[in-house]
N, CA, C and O of each residue as an XYZ file, in Angstrom:
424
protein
N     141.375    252.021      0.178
C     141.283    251.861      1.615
C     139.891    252.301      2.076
O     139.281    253.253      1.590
N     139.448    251.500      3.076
C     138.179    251.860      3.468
C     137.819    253.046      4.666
O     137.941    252.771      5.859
N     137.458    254.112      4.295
C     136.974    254.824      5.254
C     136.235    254.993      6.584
O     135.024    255.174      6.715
N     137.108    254.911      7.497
C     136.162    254.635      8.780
C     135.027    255.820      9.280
O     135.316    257.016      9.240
N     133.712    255.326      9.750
C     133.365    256.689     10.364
C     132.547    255.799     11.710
O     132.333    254.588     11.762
N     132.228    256.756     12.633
C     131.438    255.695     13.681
C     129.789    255.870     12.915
O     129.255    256.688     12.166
N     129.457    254.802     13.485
C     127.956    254.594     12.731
C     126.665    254.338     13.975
O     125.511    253.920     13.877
N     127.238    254.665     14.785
C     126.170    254.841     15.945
C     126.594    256.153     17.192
O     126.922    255.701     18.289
N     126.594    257.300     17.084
C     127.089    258.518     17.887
C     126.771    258.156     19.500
O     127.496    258.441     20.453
N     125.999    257.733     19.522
C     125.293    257.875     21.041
C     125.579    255.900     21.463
O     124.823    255.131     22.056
N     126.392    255.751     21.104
C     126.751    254.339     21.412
C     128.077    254.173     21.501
O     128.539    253.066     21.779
N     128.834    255.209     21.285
C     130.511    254.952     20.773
C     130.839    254.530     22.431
O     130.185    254.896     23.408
N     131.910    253.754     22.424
C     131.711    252.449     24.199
C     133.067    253.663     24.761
O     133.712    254.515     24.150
N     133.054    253.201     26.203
C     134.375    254.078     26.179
C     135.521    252.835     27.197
O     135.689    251.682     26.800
N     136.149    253.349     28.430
C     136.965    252.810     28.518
C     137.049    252.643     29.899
O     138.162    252.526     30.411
N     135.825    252.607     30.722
C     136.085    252.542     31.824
C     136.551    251.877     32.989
O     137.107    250.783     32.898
N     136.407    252.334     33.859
C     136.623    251.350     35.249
C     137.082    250.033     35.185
O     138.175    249.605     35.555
N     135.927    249.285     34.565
C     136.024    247.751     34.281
C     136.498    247.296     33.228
O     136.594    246.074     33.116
N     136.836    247.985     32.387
C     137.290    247.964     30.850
C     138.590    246.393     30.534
O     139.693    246.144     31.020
N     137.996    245.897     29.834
C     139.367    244.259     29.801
C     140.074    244.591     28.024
O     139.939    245.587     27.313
N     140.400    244.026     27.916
C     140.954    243.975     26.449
C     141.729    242.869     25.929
O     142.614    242.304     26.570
N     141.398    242.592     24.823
C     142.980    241.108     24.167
C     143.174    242.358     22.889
O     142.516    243.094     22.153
N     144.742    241.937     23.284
C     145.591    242.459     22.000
C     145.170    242.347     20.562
O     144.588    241.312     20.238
N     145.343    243.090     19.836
C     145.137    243.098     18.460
C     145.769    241.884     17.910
O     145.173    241.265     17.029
N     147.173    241.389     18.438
C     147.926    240.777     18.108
C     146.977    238.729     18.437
O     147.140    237.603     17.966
N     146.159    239.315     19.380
C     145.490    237.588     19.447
C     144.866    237.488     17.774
O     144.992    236.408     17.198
N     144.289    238.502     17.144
C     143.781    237.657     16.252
C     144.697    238.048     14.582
O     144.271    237.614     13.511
N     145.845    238.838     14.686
C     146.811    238.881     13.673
C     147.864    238.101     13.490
O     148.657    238.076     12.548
N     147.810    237.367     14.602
C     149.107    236.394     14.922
C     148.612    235.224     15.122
O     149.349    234.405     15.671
N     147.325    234.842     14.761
C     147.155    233.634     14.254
C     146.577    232.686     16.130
O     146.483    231.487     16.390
N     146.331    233.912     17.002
C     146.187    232.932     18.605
C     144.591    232.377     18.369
O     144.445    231.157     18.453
N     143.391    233.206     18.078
C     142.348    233.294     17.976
C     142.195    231.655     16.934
O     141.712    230.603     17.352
N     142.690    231.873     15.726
C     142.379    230.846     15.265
C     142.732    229.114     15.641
O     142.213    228.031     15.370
N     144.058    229.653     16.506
C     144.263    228.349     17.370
C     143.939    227.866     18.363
O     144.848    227.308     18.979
N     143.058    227.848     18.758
C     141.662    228.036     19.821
C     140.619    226.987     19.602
O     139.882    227.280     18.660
N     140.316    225.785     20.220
C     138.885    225.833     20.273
C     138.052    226.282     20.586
O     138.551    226.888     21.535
N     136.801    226.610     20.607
C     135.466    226.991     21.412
C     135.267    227.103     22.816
O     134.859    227.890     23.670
N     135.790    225.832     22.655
C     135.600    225.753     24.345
C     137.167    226.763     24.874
O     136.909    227.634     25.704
N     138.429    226.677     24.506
C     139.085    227.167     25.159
C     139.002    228.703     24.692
O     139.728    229.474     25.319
N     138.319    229.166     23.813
C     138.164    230.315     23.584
C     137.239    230.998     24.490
O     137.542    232.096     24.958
N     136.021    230.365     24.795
C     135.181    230.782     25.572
C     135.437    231.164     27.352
O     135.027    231.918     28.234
N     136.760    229.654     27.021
C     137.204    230.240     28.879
C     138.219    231.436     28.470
O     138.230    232.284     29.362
N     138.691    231.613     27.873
C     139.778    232.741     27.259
C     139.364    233.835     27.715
O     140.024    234.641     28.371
N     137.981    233.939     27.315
C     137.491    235.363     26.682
C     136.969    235.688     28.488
O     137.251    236.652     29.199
N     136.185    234.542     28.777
C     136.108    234.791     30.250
C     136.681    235.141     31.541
O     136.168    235.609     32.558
N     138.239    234.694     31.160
C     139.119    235.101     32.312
C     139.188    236.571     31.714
O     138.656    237.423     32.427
N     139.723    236.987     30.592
C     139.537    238.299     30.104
C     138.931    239.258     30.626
O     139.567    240.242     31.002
N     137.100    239.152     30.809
C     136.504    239.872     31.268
C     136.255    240.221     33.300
O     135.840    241.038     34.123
N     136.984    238.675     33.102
C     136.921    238.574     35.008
C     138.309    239.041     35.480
O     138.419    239.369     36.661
N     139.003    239.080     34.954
C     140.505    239.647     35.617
C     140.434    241.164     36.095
O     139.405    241.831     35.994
N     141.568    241.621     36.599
C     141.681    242.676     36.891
C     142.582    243.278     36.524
O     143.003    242.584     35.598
N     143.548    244.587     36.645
C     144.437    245.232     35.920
C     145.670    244.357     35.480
O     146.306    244.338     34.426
N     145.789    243.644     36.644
C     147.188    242.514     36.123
C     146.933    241.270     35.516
O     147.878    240.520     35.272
N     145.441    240.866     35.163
C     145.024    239.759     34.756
C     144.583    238.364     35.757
O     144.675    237.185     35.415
N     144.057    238.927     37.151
C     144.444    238.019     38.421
C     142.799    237.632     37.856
O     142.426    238.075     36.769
N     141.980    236.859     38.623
C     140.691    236.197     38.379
C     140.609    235.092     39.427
O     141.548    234.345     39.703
N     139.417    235.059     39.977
C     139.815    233.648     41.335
C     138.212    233.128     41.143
O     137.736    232.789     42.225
N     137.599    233.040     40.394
C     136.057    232.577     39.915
C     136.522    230.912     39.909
O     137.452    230.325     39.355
N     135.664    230.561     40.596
C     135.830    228.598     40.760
C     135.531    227.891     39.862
O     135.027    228.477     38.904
N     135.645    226.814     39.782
C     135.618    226.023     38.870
C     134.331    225.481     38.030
O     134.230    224.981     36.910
N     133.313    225.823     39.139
C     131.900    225.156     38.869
C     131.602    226.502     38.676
O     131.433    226.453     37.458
N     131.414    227.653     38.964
C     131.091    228.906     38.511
C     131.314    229.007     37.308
O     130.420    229.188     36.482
N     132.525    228.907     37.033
C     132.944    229.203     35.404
C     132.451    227.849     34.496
O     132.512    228.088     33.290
N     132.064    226.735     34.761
C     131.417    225.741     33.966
C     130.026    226.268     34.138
O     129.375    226.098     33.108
N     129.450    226.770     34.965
C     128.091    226.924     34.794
C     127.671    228.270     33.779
O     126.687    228.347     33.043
N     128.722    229.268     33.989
C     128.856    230.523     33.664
C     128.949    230.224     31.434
O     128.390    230.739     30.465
N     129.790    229.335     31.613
C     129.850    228.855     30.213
C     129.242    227.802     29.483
O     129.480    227.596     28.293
N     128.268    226.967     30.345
C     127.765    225.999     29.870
C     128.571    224.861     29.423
O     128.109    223.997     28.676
N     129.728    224.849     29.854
C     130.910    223.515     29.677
C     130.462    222.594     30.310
O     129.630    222.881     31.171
N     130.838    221.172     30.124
C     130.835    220.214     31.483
C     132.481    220.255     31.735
O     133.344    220.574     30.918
N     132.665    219.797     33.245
C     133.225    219.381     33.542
C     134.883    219.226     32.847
O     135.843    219.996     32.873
N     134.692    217.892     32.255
C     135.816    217.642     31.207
C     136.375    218.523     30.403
O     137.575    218.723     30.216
N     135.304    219.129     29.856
C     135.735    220.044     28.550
C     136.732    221.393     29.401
O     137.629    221.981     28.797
N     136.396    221.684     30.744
C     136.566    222.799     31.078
C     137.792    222.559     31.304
O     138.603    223.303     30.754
N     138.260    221.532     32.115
C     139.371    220.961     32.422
C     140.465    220.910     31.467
O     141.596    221.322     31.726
N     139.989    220.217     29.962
C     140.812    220.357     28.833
C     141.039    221.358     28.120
O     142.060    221.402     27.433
N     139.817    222.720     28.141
C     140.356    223.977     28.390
C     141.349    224.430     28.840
O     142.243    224.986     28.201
N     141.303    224.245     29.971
C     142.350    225.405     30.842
C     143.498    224.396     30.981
O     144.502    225.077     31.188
N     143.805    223.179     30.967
C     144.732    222.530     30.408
C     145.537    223.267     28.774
O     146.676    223.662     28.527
N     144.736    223.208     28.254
C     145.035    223.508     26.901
C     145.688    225.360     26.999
O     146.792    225.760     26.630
N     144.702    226.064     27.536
C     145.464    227.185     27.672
C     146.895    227.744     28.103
O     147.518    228.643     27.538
N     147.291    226.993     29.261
C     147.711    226.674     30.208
C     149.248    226.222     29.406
O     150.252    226.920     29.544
N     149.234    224.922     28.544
C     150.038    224.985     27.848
C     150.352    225.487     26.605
O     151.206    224.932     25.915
N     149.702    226.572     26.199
C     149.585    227.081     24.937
C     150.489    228.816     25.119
O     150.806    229.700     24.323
N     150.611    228.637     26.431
C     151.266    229.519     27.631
C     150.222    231.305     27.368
O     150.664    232.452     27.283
N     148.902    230.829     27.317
C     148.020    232.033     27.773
C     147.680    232.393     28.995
O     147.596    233.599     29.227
N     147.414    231.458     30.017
C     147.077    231.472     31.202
C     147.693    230.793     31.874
O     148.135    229.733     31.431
N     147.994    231.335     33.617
C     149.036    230.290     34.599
C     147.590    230.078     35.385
O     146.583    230.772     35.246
N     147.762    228.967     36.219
C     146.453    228.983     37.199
C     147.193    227.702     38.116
O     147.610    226.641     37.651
N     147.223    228.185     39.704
C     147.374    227.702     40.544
C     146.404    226.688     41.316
O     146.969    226.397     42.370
N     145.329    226.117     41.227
C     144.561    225.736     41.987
C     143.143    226.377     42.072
O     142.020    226.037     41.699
N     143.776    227.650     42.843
C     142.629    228.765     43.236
C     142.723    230.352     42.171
O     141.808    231.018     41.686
N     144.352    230.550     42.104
C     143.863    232.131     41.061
C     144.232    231.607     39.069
O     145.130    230.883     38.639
N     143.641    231.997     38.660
C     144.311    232.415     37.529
C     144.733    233.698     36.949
O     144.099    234.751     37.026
N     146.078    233.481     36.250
C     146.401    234.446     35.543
C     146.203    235.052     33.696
O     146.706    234.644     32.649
N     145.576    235.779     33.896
C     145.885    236.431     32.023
C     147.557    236.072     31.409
O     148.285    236.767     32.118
N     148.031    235.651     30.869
C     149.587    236.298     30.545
C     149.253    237.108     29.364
O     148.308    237.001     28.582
N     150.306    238.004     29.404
C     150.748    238.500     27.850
C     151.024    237.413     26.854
O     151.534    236.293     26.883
N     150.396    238.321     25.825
C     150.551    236.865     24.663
C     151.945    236.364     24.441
O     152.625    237.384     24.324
N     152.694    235.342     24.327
C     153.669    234.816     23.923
C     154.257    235.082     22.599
O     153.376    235.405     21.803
N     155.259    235.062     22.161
C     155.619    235.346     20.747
C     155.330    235.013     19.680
O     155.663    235.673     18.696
N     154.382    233.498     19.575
C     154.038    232.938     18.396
C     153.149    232.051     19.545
O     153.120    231.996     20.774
N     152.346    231.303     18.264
C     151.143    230.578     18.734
C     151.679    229.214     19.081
O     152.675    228.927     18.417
N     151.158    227.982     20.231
C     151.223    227.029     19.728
C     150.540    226.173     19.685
O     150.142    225.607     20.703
N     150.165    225.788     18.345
C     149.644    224.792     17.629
C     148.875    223.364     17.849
O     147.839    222.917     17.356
N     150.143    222.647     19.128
C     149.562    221.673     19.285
C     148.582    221.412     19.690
O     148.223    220.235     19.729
C-alpha cells in the first residue's frame, strides 16, 4: 500500500466558504467515464457555480462563452446531463442532483 504524505505544506487547500465538491463515487462508479467532454465540462461547471443545495442560475451564453462550447454542443450537454439524471434545469435555474445509483450509459 502506498503511503500518503502531503508534498506541498504551505499549499495543503482547505474548505472554505466557497468550497464545491463531486463525490468520490462520480469517478468509482463509473459517472466520470460516462461523460463526454463537453458534458463533463458543463458538469464540472455547474459544480463550481452552485451553492450549498446545488442551485446555479448562470445563462446560457455565459456558460457557452465561459466554456468555449457553441451553441449546439451546450444544448446536447445539458440535454445529455439532464437525462443521465445529474442535473434538473428549468429554463432559468439549474440543479446539481445527488448522484443516482448507477450510471446511464446511453
Amino acid at each position: 500500500m502506498i503511503r500518503k504524505k502531503v508534498l506541498a505544506h504551505d499549499r495543503i487547500r482547505s474548505t472554505g466558504k466557497g468550497f464545491s465538491f463531486i463525490p468520490h463515487r462520480f469517478l468509482t462508479d463509473g459517472f466520470l467515464q460516462s461523460l463526454s467532454w463537453q458534458e463533463l465540462a458543463l458538469y464540472l461547471f455547474l459544480v463550481l457555480a452552485s451553492d450549498r443545495s446545488g442551485l446555479s442560475f448562470y445563462g446560457d451564453r455565459t456558460i457557452c462563452a465561459t466554456l468555449g462550447l457553441k451553441e449546439d454542443d451546450y444544448i446536447f450537454a445539458r440535454s445529455s446531463l439532464i437525462h443521465k439524471d445529474l442535473v434538473m434545469y428549468d429554463g432559468t435555474l439549474f440543479q446539481v442532483l445527488s448522484l443516482p445509483k448507477s450510471t446511464h450509459k446511453a
